[in-house]
ROSE-4610 file (N, C-alpha, C; in Angstrom, 1 decimal, always signed):
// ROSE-4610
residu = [X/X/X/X/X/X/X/X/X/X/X/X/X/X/X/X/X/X/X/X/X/X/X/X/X/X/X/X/X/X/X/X/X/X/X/X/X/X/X/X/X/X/X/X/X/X/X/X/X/X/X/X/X/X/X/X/X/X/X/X/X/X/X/X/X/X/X/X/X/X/X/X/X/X/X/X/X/X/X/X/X/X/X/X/X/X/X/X/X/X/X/X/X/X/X/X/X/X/X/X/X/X/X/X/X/X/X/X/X/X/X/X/X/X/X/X/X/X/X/X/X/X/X/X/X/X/X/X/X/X/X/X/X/X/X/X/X/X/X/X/X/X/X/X/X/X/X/X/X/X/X/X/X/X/X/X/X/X/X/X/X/X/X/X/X/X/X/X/X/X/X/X/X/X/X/X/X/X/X/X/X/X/X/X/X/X/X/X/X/X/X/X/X/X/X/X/X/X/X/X/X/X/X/X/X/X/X/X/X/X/X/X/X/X/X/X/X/X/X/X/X/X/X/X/X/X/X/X/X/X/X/X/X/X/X/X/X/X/X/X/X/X/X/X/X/X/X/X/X/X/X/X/X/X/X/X/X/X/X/X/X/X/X/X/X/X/X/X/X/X/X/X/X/X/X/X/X/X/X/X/X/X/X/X/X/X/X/X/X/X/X/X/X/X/X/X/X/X/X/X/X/X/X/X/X/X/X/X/X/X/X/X/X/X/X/X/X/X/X/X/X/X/X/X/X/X/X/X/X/X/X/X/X/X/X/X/X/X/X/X/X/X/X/X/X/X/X/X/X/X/X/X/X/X/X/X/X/X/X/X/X/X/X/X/X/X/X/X/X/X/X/X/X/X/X/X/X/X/X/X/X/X/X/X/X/X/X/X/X/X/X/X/X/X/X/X/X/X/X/X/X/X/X/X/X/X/X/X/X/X/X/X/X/X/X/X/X/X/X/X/X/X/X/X/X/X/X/X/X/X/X/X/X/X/X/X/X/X/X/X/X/X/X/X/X/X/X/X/X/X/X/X/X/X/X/X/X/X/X/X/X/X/X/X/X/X/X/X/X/X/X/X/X/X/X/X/X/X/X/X/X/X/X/X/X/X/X/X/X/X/X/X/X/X/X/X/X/X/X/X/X/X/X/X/X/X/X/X/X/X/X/X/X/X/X/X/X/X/X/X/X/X/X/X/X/X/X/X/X/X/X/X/X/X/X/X/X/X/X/X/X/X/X/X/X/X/X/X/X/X/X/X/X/X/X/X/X/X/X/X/X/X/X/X/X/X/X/X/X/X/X/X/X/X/X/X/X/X/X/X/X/X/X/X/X/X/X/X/X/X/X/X/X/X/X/X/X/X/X/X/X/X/X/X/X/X/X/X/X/X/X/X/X/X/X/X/X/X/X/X/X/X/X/X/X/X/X/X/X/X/X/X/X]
num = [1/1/1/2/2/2/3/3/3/4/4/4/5/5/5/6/6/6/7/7/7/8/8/8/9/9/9/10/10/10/11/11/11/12/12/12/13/13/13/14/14/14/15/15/15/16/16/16/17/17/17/18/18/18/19/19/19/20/20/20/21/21/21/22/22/22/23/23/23/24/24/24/25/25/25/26/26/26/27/27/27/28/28/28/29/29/29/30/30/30/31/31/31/32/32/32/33/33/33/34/34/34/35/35/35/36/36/36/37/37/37/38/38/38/39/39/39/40/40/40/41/41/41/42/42/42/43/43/43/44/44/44/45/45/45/46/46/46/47/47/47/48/48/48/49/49/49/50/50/50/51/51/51/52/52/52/53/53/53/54/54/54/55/55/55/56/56/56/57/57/57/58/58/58/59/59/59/60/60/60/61/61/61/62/62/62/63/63/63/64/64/64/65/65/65/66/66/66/67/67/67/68/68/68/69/69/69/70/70/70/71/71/71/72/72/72/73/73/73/74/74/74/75/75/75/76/76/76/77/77/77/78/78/78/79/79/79/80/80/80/81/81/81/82/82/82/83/83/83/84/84/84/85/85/85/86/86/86/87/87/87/88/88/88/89/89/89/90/90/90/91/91/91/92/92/92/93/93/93/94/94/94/95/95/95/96/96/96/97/97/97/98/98/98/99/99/99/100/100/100/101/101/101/102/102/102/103/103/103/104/104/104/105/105/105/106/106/106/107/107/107/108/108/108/109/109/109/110/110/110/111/111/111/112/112/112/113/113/113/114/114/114/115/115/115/116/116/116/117/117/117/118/118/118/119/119/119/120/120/120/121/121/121/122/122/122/123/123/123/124/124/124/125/125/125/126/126/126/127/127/127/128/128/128/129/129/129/130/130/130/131/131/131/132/132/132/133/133/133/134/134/134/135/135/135/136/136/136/137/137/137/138/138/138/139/139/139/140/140/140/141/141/141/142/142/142/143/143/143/144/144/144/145/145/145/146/146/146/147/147/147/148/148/148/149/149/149/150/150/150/151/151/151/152/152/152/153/153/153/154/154/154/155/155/155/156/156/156/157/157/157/158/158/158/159/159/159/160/160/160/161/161/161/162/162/162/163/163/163/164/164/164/165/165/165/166/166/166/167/167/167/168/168/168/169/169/169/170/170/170/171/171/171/172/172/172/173/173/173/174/174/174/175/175/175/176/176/176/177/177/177/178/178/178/179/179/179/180/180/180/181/181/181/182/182/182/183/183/183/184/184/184/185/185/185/186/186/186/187/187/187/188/188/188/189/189/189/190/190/190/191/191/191/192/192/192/193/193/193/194/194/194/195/195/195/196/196/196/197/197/197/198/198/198/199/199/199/200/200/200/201/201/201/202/202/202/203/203/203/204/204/204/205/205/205/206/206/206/207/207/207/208/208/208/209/209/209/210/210/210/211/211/211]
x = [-1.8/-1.4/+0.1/+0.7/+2.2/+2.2/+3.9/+4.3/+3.6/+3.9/+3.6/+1.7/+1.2/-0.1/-0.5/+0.2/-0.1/+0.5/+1.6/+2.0/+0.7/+0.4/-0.7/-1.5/-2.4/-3.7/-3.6/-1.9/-1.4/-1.5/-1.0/-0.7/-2.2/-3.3/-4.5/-5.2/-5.1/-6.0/-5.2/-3.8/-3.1/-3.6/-4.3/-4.4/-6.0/-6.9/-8.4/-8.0/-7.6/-7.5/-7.3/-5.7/-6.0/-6.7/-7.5/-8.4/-9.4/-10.3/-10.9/-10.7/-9.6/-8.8/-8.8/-8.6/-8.3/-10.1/-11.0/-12.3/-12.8/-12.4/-13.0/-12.3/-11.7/-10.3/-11.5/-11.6/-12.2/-13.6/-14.3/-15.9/-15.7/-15.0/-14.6/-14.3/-13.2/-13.1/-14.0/-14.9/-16.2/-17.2/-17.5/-18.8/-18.2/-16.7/-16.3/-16.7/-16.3/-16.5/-18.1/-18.7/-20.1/-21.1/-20.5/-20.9/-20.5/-18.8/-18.8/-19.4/-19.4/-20.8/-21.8/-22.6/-23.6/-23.8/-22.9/-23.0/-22.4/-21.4/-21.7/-22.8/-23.6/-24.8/-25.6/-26.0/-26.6/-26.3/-25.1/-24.5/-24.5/-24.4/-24.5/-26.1/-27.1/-28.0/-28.7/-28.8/-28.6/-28.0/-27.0/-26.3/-26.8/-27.2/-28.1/-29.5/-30.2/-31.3/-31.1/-30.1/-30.3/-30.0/-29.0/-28.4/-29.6/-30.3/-31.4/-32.4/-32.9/-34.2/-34.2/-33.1/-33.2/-31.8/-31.0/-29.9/-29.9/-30.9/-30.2/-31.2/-31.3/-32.2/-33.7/-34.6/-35.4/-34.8/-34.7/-34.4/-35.6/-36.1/-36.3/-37.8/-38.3/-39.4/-39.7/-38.5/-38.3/-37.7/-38.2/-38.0/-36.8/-35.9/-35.0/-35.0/-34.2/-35.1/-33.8/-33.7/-32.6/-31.9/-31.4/-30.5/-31.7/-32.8/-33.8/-34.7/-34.8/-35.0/-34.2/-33.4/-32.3/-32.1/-32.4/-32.0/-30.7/-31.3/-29.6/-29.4/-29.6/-29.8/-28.4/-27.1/-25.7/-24.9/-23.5/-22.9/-23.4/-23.3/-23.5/-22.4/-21.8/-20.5/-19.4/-18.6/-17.7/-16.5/-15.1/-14.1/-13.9/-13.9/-13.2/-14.0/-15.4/-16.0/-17.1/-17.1/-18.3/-19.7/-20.5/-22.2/-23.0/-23.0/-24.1/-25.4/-26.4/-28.1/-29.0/-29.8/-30.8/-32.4/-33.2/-33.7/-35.4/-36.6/-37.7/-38.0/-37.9/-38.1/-39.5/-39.9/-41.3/-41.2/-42.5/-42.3/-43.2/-44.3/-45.0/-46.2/-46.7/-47.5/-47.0/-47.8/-47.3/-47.5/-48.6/-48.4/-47.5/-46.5/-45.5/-44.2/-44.0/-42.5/-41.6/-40.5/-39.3/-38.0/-37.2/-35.9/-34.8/-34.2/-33.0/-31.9/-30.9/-29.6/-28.8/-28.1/-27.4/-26.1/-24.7/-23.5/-22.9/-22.9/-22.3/-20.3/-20.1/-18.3/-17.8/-16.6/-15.9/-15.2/-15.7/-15.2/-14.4/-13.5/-13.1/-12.6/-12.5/-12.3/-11.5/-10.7/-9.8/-11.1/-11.2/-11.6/-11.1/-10.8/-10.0/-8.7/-8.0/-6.6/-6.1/-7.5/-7.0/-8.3/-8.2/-9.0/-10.0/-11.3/-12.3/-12.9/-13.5/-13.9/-15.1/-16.0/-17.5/-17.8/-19.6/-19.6/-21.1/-20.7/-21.8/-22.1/-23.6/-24.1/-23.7/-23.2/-22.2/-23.5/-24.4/-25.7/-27.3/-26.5/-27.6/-27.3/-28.6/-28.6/-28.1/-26.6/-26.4/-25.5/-24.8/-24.0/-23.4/-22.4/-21.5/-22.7/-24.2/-24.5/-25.4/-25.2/-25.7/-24.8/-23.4/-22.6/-22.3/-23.2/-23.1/-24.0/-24.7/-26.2/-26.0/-24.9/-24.4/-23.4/-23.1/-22.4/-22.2/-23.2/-23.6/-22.6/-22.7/-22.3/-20.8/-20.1/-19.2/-18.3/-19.1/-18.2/-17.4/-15.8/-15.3/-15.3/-15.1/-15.6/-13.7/-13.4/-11.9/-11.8/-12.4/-11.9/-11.7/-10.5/-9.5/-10.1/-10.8/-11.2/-12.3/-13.5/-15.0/-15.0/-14.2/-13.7/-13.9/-12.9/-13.2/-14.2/-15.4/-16.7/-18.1/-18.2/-18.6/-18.2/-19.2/-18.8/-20.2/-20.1/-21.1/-21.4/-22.4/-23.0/-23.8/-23.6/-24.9/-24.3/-25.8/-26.0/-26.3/-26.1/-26.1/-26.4/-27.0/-27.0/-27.5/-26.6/-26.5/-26.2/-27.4/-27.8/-28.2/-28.8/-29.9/-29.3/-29.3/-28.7/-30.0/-29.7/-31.3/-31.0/-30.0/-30.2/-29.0/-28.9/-27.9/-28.1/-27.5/-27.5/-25.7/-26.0/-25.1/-24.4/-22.9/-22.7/-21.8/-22.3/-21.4/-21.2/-19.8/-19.1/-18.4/-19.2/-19.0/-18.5/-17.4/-17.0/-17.0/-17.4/-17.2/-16.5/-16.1/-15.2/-14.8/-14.3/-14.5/-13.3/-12.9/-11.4/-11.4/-12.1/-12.4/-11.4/-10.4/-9.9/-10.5/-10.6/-10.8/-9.3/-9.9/-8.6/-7.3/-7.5/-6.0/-5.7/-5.9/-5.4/-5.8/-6.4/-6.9/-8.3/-8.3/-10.0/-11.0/-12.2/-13.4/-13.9/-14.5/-14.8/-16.2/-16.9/-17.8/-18.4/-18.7/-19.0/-20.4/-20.8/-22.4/-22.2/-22.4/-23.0/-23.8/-24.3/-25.8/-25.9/-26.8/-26.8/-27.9/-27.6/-29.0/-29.3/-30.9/-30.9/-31.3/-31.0/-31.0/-32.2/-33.8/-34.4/-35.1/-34.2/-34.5/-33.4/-32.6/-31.7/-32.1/-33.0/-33.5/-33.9/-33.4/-34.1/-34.8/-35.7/-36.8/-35.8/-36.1/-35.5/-35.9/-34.4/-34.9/-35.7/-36.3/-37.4/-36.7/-38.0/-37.7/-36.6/-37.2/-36.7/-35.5/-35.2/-33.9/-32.8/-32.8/-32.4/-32.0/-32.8/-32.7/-33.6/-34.6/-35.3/-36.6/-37.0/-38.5/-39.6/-40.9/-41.7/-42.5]
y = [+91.6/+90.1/+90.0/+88.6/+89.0/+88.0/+87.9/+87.2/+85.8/+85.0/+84.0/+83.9/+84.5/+84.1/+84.5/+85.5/+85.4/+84.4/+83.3/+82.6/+81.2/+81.2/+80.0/+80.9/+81.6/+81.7/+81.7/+82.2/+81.8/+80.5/+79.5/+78.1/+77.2/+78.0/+77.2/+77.3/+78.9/+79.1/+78.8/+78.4/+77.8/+75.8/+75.2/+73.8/+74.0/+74.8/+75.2/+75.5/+75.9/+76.7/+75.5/+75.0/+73.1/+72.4/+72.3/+71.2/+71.8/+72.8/+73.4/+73.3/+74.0/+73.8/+72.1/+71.0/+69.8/+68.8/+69.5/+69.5/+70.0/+71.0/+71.5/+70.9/+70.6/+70.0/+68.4/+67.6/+66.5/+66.4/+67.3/+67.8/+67.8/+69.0/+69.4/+68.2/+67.6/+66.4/+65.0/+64.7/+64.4/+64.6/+66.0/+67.0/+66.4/+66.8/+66.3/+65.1/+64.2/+62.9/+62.5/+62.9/+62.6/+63.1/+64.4/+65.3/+64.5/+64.1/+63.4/+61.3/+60.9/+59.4/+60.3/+60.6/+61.4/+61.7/+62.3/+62.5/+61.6/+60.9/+59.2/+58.7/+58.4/+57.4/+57.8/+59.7/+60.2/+59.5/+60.0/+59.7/+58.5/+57.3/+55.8/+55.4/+56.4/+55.5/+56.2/+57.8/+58.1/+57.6/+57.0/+56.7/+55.0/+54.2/+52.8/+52.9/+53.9/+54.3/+54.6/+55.5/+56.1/+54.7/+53.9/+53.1/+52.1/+51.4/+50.6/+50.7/+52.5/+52.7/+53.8/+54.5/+55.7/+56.0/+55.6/+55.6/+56.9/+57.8/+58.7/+59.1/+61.1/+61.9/+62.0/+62.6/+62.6/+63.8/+63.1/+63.9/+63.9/+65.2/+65.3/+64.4/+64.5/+64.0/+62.5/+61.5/+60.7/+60.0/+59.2/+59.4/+57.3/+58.2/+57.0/+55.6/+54.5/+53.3/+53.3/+52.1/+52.1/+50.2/+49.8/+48.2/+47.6/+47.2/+46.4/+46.2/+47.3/+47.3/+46.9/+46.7/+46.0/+44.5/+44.3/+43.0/+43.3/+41.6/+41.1/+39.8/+39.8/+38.3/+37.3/+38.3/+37.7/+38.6/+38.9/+39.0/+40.3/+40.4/+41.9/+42.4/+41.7/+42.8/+42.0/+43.0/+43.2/+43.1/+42.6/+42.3/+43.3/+44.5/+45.7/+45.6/+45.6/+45.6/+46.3/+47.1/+47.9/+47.0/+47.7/+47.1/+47.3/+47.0/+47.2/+46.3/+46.9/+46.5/+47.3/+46.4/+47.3/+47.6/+48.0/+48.3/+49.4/+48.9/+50.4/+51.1/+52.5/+53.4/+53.8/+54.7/+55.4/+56.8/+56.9/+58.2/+59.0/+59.7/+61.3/+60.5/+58.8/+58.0/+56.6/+56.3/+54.7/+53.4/+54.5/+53.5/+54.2/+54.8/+55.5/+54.8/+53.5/+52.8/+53.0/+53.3/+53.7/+52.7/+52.2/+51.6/+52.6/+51.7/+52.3/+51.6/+52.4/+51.5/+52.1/+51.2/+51.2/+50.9/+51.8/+51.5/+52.1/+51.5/+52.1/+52.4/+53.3/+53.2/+54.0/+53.8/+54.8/+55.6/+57.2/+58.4/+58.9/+60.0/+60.9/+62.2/+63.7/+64.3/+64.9/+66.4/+66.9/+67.8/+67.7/+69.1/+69.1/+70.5/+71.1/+70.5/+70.4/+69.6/+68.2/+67.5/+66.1/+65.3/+64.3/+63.1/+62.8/+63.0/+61.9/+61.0/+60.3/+58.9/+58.5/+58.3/+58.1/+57.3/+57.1/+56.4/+56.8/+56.6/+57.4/+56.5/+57.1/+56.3/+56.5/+56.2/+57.0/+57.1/+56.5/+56.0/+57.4/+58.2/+59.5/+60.1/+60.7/+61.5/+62.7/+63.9/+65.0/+64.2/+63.3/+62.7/+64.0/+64.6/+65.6/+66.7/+66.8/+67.8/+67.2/+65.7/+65.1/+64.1/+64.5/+63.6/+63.4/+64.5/+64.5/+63.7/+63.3/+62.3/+61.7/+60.7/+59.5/+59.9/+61.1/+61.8/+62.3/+61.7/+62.6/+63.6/+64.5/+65.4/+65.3/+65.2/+65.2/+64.2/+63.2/+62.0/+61.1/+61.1/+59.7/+58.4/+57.4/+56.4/+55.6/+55.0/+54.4/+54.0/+53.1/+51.9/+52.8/+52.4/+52.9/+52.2/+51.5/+50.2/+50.0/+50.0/+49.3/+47.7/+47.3/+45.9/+45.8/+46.5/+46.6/+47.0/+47.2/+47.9/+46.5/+46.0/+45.0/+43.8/+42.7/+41.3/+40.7/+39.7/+38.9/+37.5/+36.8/+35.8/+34.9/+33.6/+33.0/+31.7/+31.2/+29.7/+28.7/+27.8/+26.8/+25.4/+24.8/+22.8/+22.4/+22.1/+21.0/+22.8/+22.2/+23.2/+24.1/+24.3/+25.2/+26.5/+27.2/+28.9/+29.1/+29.5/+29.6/+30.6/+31.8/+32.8/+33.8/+35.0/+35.7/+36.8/+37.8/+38.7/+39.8/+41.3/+41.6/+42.2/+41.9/+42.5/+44.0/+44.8/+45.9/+46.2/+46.1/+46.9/+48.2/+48.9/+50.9/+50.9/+51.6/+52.8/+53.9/+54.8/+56.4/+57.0/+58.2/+58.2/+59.7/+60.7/+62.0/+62.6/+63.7/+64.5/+64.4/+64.3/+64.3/+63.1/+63.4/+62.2/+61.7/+60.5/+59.8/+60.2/+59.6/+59.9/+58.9/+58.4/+57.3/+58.8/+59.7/+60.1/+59.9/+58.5/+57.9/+58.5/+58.4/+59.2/+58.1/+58.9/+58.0/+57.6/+55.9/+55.2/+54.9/+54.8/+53.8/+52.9/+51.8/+50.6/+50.4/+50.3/+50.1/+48.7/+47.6/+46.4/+46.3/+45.9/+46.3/+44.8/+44.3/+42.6/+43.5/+43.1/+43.2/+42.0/+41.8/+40.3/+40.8/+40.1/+40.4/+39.6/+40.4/+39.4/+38.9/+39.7/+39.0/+37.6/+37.7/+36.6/+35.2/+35.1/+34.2/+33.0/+31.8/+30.9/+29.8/+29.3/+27.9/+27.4/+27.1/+26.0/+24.9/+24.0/+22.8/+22.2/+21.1/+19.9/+19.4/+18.8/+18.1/+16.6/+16.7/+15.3/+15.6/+16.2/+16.9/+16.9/+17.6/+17.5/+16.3/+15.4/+14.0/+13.9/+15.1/+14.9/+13.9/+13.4/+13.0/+13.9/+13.5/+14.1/+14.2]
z = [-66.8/-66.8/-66.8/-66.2/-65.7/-66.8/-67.3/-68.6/-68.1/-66.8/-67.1/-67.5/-66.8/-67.4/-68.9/-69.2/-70.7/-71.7/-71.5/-71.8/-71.8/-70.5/-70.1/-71.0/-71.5/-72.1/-73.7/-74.1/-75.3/-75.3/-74.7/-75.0/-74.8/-73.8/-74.0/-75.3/-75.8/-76.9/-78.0/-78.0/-79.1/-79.4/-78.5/-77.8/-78.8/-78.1/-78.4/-80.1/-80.4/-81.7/-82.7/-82.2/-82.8/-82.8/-82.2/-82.0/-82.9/-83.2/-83.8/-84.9/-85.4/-87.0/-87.3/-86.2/-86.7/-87.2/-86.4/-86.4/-87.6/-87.6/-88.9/-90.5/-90.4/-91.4/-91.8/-90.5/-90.6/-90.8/-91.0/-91.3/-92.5/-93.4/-94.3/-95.6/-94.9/-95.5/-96.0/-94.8/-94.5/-95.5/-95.6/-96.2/-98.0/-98.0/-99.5/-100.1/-99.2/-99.2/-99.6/-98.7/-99.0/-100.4/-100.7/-101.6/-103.2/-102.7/-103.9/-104.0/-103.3/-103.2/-103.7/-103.2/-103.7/-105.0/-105.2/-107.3/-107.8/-107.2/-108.4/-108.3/-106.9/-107.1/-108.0/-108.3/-109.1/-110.6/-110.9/-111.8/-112.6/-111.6/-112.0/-112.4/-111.6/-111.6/-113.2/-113.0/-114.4/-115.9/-116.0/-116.9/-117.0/-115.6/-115.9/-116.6/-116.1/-116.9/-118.0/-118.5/-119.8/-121.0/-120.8/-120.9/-121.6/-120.1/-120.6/-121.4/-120.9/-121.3/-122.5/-122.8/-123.8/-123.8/-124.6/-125.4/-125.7/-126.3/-126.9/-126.9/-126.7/-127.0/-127.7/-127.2/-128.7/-129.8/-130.8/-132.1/-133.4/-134.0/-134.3/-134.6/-133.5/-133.0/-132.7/-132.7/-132.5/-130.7/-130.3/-128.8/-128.9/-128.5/-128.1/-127.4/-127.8/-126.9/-126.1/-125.4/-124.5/-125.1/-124.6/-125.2/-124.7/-123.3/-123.2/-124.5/-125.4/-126.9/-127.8/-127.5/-128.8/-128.7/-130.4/-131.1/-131.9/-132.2/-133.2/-133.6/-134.7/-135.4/-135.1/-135.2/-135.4/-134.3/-134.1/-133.1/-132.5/-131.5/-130.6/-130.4/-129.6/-129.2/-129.9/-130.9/-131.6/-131.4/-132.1/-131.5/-130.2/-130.7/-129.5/-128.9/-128.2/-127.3/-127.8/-128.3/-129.2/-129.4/-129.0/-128.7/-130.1/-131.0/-132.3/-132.1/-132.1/-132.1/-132.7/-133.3/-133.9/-133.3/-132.8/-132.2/-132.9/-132.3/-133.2/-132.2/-132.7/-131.8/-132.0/-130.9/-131.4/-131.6/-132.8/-133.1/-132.9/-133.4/-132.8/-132.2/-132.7/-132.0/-131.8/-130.7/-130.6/-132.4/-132.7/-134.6/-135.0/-134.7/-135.4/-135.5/-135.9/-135.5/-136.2/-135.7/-137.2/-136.6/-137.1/-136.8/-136.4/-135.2/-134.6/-134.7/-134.6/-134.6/-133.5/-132.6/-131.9/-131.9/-131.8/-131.9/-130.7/-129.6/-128.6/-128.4/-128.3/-128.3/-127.1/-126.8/-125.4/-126.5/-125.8/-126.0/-125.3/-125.3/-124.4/-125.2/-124.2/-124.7/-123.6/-123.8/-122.9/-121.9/-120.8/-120.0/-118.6/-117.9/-117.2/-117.4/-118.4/-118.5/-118.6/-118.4/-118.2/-119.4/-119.5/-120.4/-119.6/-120.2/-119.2/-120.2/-120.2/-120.7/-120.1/-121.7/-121.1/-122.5/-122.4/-123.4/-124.3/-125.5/-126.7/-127.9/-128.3/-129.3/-130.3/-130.8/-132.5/-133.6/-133.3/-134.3/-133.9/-133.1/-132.9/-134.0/-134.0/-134.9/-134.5/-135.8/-135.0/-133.7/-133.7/-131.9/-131.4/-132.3/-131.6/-130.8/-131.2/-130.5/-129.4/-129.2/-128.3/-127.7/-127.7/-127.8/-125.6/-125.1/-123.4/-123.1/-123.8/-123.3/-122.3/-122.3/-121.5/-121.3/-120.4/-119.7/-118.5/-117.4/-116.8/-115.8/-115.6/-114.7/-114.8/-116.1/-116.5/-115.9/-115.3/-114.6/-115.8/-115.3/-116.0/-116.0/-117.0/-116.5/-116.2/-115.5/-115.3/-116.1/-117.1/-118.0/-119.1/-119.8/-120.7/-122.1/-122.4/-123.5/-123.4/-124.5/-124.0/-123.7/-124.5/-123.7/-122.8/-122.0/-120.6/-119.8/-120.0/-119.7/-120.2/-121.5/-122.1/-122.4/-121.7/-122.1/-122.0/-122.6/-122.9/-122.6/-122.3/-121.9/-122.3/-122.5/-123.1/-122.5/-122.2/-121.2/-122.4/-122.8/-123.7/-122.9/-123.7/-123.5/-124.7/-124.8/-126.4/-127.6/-128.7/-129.4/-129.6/-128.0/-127.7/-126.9/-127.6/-126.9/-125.9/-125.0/-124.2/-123.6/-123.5/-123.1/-123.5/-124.0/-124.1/-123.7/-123.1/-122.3/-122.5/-122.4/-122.2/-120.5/-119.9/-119.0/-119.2/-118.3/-118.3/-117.0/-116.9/-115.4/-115.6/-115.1/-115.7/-113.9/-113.8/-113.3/-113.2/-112.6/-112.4/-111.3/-111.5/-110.3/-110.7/-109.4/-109.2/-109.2/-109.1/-108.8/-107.7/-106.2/-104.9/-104.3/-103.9/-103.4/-101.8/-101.5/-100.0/-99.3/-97.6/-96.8/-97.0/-98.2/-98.5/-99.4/-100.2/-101.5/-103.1/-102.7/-103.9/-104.6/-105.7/-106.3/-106.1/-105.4/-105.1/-106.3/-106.5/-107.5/-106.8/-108.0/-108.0/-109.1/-108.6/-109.8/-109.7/-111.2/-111.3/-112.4/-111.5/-112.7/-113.3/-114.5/-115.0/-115.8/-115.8/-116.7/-117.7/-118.7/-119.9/-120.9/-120.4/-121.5/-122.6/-123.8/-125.1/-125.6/-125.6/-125.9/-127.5/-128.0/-129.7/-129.7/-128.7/-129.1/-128.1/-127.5/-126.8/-127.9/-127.1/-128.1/-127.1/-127.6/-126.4/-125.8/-124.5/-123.7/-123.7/-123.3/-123.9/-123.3/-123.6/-123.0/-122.1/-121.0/-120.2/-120.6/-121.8/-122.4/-122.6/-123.5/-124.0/-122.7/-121.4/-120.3/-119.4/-120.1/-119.5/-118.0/-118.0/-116.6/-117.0/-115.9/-115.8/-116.3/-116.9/-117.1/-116.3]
């Protein structure tokens, strides 16, 4: 082969070789992307469940409720944002009722060098050795404050409380950054009505409607 054509098959398979490398770069990137959506939706939907339906482990033969089980005569959420309810759990049979208590708070601890932030029942039995419950897959949650995570709701006319409910806007979000740079987030809203705190709605009368 004379110099110039080895120059042309350098410079085609240098063009091929780009395009390939740029291909592959953009799959790569792609496959990350997707891999990480994927384990938040896990993640989120996990931590909605556990949330509603089972707060916390079975311990010592006791099986966990989740907040769709929690009452509360007087306030629920607490200056700082902190969730307290009391709740019965079931125990080795359904005639087996025992009381629970729920104290939800935002945690964090150090792993691989940095802070992550999740959230735990302080009211488990044993927490520190169940303290990953509502953890899943080591995802963090953005919000710095449970404040920021918990607020609360109630529909009134006149005297009548007629519905109270808690909101939570949980964040999670990955080391995997998108093609801006930024770390992939995702937001799980969750509404939970509080139904020991329900009170009758009012009458037609009361309303001022027709009967």
């Amino acid at each position: 082969m004379t110099l110039v054509e080895t120059s042309i098959a350098v410079a085609v398979m240098g063009i091929v070789l780009s395009a390939i490398g740029s291909l592959f770069i953009t799959a790569h990137r792609m496959l990350r992307t997707a891999m990480a959506e994927a384990e938040l939706s896990l993640g989120a939907r996990e931590l909605r469940e556990k949330l509603l339906f089972r707060i916390m482990p079975e311990v010592s033969g006791i099986h966990g409720v989740g907040l769709l089980s929690g009452t509360n005569s007087s306030q629920i959420v607490e200056g700082s944002g902190t969730v307290l309810m009391q709740a019965q759990a079931v125990g080795n049979s359904l005639n087996d009722s025992r009381g629970q208590s729920i104290r939800l708070l935002l945690w964090n601890e150090q792993l691989a060098g940095e802070n992550r932030y999740y959230l735990i029942n302080e009211h488990t039995p044993d927490k520190d050795a169940h303290r990953k419950w509502l953890w899943p897959q080591a995802l963090s949650l953005t919000e710095r404050s449970l404040a920021d995570i918990v607020d609360y709701d109630s529909e009134s006319r006149g005297a009548h409380e007629r519905i109270y409910r808690l909101k939570f806007d949980i964040g999670l979000a990955t080391k995997t950054a998108n093609p801006r740079g930024e770390p992939i987030v995702r937001r799980e809203r969750v509404s939970v009505p509080v139904f020991g705190r329900i009170q009758p709605f009012a009458s037609l009368a009361d309303s001022g409607e027709d009967d």
